[in-house]
Structure formats: C-alpha cells, structure tokens
C-alpha positions as protocol buffer text, in pm:
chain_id: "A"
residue {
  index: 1
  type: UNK
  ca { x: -2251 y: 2415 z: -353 }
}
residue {
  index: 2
  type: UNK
  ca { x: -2025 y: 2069 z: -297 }
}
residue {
  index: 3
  type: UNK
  ca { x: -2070 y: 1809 z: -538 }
}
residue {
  index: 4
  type: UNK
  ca { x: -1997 y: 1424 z: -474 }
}
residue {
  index: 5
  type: UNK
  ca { x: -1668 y: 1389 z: -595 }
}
residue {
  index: 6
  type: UNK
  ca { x: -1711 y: 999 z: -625 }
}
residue {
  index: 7
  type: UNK
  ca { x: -2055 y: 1087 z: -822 }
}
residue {
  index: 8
  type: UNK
  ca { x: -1883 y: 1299 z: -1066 }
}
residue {
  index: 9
  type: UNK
  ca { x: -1587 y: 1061 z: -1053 }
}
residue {
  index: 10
  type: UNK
  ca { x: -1849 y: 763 z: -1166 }
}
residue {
  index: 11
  type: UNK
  ca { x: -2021 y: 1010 z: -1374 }
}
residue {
  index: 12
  type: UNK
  ca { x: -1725 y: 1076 z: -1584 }
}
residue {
  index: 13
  type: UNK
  ca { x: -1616 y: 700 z: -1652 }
}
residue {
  index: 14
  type: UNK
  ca { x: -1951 y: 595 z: -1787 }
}
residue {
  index: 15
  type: UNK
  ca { x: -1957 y: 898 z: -1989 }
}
residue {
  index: 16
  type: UNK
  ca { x: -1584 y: 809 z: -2133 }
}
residue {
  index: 17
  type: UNK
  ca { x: -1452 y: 1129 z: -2051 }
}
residue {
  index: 18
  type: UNK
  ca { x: -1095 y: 1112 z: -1899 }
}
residue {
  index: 19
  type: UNK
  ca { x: -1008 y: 1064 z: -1509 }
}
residue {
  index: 20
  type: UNK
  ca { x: -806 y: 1229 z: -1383 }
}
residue {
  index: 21
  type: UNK
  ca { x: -458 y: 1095 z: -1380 }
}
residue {
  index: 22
  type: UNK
  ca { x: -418 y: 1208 z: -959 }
}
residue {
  index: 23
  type: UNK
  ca { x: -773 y: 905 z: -890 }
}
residue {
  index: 24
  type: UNK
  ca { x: -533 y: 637 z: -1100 }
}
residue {
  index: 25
  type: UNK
  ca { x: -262 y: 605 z: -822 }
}
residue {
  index: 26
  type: UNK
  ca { x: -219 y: 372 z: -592 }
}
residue {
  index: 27
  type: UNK
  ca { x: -277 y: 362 z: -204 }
}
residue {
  index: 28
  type: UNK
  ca { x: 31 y: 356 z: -112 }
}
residue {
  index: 29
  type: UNK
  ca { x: 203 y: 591 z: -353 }
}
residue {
  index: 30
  type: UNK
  ca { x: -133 y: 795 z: -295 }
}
residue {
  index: 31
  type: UNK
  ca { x: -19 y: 800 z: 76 }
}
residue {
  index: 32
  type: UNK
  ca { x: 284 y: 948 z: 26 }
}
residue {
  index: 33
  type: UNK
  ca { x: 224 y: 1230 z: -147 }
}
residue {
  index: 34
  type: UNK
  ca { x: -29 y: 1339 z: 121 }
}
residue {
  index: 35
  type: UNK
  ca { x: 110 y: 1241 z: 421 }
}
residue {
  index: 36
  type: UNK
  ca { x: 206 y: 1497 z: 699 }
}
residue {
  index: 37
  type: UNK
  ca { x: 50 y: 1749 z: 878 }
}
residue {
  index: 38
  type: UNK
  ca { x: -156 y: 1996 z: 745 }
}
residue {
  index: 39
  type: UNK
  ca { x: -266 y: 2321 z: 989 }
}
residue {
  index: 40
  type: UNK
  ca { x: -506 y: 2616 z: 911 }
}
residue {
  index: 41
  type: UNK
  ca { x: -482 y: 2915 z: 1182 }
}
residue {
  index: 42
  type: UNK
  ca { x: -782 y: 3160 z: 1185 }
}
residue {
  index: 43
  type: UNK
  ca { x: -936 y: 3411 z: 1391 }
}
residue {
  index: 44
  type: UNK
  ca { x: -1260 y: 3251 z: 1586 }
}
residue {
  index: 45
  type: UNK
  ca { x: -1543 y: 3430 z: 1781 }
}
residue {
  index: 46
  type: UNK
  ca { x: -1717 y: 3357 z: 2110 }
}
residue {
  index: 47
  type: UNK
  ca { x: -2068 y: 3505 z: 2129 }
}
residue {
  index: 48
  type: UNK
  ca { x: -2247 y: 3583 z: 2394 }
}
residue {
  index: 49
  type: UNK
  ca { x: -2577 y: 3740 z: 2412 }
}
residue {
  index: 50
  type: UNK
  ca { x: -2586 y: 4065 z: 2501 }
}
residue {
  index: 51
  type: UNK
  ca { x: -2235 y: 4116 z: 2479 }
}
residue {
  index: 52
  type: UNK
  ca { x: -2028 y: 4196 z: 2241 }
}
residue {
  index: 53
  type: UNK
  ca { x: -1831 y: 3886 z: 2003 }
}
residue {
  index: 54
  type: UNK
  ca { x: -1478 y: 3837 z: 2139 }
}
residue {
  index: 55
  type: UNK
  ca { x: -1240 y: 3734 z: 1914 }
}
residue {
  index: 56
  type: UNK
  ca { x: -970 y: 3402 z: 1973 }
}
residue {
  index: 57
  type: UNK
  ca { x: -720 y: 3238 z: 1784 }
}
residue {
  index: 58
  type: UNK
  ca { x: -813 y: 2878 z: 1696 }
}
residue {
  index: 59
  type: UNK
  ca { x: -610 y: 2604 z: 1454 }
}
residue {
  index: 60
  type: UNK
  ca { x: -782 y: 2331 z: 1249 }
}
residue {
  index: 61
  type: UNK
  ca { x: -477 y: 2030 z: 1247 }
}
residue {
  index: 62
  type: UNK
  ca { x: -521 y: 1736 z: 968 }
}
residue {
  index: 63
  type: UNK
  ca { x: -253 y: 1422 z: 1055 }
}
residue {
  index: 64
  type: UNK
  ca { x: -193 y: 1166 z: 810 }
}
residue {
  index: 65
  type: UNK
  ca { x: 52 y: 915 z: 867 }
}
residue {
  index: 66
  type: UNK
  ca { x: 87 y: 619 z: 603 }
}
residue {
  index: 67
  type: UNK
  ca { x: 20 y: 269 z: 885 }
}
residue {
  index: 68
  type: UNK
  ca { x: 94 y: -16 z: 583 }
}
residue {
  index: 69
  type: UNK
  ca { x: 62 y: -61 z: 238 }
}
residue {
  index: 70
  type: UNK
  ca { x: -379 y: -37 z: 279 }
}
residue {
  index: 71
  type: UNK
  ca { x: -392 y: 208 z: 507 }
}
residue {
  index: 72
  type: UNK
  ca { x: -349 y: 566 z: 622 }
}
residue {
  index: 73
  type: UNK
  ca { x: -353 y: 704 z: 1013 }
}
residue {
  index: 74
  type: UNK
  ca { x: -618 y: 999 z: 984 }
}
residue {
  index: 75
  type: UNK
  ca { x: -638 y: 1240 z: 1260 }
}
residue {
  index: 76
  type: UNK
  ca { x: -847 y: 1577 z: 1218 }
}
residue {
  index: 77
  type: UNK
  ca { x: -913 y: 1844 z: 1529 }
}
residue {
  index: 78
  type: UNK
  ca { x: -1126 y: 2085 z: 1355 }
}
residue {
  index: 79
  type: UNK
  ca { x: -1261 y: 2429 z: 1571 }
}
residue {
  index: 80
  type: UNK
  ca { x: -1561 y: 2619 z: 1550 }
}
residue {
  index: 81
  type: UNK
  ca { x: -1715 y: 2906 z: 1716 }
}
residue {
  index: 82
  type: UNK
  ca { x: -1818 y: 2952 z: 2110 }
}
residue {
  index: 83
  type: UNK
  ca { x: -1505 y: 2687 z: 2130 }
}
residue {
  index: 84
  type: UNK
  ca { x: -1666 y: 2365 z: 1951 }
}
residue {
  index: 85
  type: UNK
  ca { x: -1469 y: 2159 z: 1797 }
}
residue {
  index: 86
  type: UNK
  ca { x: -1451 y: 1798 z: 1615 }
}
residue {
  index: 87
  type: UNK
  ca { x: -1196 y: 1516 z: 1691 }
}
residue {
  index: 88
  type: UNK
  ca { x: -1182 y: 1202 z: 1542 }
}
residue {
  index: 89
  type: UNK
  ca { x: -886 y: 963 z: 1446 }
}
residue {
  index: 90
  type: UNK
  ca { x: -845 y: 625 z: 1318 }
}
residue {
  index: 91
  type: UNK
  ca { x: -736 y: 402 z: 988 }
}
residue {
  index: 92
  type: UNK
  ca { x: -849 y: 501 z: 676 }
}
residue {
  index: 93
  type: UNK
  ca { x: -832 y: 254 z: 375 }
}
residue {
  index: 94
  type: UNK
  ca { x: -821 y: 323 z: -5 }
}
residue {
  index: 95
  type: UNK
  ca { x: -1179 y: 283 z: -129 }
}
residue {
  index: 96
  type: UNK
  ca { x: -1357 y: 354 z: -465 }
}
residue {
  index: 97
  type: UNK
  ca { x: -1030 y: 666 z: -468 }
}
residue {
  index: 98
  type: UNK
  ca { x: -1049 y: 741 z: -140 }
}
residue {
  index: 99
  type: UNK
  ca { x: -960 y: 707 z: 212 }
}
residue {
  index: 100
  type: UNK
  ca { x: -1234 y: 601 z: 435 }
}
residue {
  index: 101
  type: UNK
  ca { x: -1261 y: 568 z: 817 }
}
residue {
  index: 102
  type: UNK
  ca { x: -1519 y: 350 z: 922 }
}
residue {
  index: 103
  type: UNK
  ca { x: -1585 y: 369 z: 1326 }
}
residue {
  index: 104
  type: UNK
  ca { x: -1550 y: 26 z: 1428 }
}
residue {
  index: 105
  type: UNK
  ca { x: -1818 y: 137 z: 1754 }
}
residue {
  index: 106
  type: UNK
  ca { x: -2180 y: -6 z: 1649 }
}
residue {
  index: 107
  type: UNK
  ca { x: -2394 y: 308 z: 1544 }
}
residue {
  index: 108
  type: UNK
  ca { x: -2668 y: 349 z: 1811 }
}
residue {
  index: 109
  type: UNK
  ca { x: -3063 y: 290 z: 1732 }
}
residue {
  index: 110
  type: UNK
  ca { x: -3208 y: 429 z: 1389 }
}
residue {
  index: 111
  type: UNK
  ca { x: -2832 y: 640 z: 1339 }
}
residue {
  index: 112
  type: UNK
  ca { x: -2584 y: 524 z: 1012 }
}
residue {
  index: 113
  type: UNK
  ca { x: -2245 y: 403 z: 1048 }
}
residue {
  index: 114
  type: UNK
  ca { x: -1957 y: 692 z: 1041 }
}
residue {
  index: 115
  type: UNK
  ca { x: -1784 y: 670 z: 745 }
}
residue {
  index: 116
  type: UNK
  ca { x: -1506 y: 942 z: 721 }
}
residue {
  index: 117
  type: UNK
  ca { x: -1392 y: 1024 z: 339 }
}
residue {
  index: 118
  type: UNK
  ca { x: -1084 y: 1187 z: 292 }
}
residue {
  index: 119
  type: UNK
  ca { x: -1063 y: 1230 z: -110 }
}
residue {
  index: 120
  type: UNK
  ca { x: -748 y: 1452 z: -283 }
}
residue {
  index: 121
  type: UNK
  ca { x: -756 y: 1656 z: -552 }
}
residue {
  index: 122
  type: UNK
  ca { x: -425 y: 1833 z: -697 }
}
residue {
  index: 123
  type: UNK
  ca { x: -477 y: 2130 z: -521 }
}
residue {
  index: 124
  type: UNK
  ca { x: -662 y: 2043 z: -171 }
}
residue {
  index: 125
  type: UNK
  ca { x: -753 y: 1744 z: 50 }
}
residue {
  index: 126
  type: UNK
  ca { x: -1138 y: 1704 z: 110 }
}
residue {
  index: 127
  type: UNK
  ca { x: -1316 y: 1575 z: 455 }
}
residue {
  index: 128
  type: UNK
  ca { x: -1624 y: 1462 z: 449 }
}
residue {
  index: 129
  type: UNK
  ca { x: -1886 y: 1231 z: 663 }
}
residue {
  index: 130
  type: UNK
  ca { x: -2183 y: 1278 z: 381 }
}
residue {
  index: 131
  type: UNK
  ca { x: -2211 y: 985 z: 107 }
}
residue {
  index: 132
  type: UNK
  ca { x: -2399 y: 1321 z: -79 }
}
residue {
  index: 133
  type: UNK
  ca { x: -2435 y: 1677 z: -9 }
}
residue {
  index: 134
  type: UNK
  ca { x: -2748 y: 1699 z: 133 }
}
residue {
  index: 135
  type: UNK
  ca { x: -2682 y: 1369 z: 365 }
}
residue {
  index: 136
  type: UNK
  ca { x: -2720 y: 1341 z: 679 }
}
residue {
  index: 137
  type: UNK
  ca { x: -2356 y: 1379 z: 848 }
}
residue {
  index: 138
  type: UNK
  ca { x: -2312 y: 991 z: 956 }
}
residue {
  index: 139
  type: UNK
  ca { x: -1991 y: 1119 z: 1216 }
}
residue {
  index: 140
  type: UNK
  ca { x: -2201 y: 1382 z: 1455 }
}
residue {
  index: 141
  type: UNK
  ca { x: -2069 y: 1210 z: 1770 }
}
residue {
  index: 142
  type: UNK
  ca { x: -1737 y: 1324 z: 1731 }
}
residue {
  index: 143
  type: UNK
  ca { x: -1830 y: 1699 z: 1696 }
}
residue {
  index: 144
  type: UNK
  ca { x: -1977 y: 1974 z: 1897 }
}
residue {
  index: 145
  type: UNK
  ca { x: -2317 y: 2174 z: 1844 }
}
residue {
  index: 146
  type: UNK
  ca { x: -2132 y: 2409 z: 1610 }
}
residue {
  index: 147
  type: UNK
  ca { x: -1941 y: 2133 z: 1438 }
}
residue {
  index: 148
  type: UNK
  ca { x: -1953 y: 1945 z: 1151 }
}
residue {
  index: 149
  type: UNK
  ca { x: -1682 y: 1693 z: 931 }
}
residue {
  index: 150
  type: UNK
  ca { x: -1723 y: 1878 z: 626 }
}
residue {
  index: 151
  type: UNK
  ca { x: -1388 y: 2028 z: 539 }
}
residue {
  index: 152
  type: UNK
  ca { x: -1165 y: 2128 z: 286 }
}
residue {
  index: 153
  type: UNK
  ca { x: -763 y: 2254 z: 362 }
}
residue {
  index: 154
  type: UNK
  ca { x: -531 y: 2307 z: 77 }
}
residue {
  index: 155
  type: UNK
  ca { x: -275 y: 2100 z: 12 }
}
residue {
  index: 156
  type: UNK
  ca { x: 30 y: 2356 z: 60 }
}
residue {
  index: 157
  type: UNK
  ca { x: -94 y: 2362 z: 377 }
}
residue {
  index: 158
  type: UNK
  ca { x: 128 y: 2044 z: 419 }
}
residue {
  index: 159
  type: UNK
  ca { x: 435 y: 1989 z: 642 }
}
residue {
  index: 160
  type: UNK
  ca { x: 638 y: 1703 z: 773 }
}
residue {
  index: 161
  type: UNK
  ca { x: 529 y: 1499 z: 1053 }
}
residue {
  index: 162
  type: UNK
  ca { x: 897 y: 1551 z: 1263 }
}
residue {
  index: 163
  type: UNK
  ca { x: 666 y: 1364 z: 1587 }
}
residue {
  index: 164
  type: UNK
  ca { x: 585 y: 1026 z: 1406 }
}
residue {
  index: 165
  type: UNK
  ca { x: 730 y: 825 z: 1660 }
}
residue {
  index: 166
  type: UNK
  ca { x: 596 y: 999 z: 1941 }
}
residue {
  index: 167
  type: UNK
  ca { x: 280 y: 1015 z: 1714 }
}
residue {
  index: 168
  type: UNK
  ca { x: 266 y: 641 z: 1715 }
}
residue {
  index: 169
  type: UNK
  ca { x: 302 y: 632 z: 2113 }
}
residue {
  index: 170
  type: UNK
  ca { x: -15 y: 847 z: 2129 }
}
residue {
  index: 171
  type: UNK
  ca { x: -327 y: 650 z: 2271 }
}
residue {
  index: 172
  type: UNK
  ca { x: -520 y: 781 z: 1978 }
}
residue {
  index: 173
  type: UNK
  ca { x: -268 y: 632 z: 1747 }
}
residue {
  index: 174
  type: UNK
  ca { x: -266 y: 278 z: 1912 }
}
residue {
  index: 175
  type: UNK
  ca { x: -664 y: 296 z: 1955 }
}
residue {
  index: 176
  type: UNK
  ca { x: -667 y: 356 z: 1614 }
}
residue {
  index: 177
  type: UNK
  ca { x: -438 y: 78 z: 1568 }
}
residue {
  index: 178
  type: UNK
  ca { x: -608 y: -176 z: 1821 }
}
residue {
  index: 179
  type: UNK
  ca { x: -972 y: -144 z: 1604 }
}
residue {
  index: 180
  type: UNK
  ca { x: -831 y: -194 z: 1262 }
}
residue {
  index: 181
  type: UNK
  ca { x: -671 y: -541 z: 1393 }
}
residue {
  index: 182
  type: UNK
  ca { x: -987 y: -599 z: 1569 }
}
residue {
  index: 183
  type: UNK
  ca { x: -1198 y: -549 z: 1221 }
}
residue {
  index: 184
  type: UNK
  ca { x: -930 y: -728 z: 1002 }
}
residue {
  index: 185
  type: UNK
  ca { x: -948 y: -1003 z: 1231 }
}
residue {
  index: 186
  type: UNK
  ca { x: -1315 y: -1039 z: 1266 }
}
residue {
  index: 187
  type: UNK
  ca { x: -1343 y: -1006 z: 863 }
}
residue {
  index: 188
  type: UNK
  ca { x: -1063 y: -1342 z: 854 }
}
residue {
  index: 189
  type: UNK
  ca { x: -1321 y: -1529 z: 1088 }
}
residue {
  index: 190
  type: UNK
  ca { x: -1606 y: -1447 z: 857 }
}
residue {
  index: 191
  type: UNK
  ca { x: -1440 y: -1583 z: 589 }
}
C-alpha cells in the first residue's frame, strides 16, 4: 500500500523525529542530482478477447531538465497495456519537498486541478497525481483507459540528457515554457 510521503514527512516533524537529510536540500541543488533521463523497458501485452495475449516491447521515459533556479522541466511518457499510455510535460516547482506541476488549463466542471508530484527518495523518484492514496487521480486527461500517473522508477535508472538543446527546441518544452511565464506573470498582476 503507498503512503503520503508529505503526510509521513509532516508526521515526522511534529513528532520530532529526524528528516531525512535528502527533504533538507535545496531546489536547485535538489535538481541536479535528479536531472536526466530516466527509462524503464518491459515486456507489455495486448489482449484481445478470444484470442490469445500478444506480447510487445514498451518503454516508460521520465525527463527532467533543471529550467532556473525554481524550477524543473518534467516530462513523463508512461505505457500500459492494449497500447495506453500517459503523456504529460511541463514546469515543476519545489513545493512543501517536492516538485509539482500544476496544469495551467482551467479544470473542467465539478473535476480538481492536476497537480503532478514528483517527490525523491535516496533510492527512487516517485510520480504521483493523488494529494492521498485513495484520491481521486486529479491528472486523468493526460492518460488512457488503462493509465494512470502513479509511478515509481529507481533512481539508477538515470542517464544524461546528451539532447538538451534539441530538448529545449521541442514544442513540448517551449509549451511548457510559454505557461509558466504566463502563470508567473498573471501572479505579478495579482499582486
């Protein structure tokens, strides 16, 4: 069963029991320790019925690329059986110890914002659209049927982005990009 890691996180500080030293860093030196890609290859299944499951590869492919000093480029292309998959990119900043995308696109009728965590632990990174476990997922509109944005990949899983500049060309990248200047910018005129 997952646990809420910023629960357990809150749960420990009132308690006085030690944090772990990893939560105390910084954003940006946070950032840098985690950035790169990070890919997961795995035998998938198409079913049918009536036939018999056929077997494909598939690839799950986590991107992080630090943007500034608050902020962290988060692509993830997650598959899932009968060829479903998730997609969703965009600029994650440091919350509460985490990185969170929050989908600048208004939610539709009686549906929550999508809020994308990504939190890090020493020995994995940890995906999730749930404020809890038993949530509702808040990010559904990026995934198929078979889908979801919960997700866990180890962190040795990591490699160098060798594409950032062709990374930062892509029209996910300046989307991504274009919405967090569009947010910081309405949050100046607010204030």
């Amino acid at each position: 069963m997952k646990t809420n890691f910023l629960a357990l996180l809150g749960i420990a500080m009132l308690c006085g029991l030690p944090v772990h030293a990893a939560e105390k860093k910084q954003p940006p030196e946070r950032m840098h320790e985690i950035d790169g890609v990070y890919k997961h290859r795995f035998q998938n299944k198409m079913a049918v019925p009536g036939q018999a499951d056929q077997t494909y590869e598939s690839e799950d492919i986590l991107e992080l690329l630090p943007y500034d000093d608050k902020h962290l480029y988060l692509r993830a292309h997650l598959e899932f059986a009968n060829g479903h998959t998730c997609d969703i990119a965009g600029m994650a900043g440091y919350e509460h110890g985490a990185f969170v995308y929050h989908d600048p696109t208004p939610p539709q009728p009686r549906e929550r914002a999508c809020a994308l965590r990504l939190h890090v632990t020493d020995k994995k990174l940890v995906l999730t659209d749930r404020e809890t476990p038993d949530a509702e997922a808040t990010c559904r509109a990026y995934c198929g049927a078979r889908g979801d944005l919960d997700y866990e990949i180890g962190r040795e899983a990591r490699s160098e982005i060798r594409y950032g500049e062709r990374l930062k060309k892509s029209k996910a990248y300046r989307r991504a990009v274009q919405d967090l200047q569009a947010v910081e910018s309405s949050q100046a005129k607010e204030n």
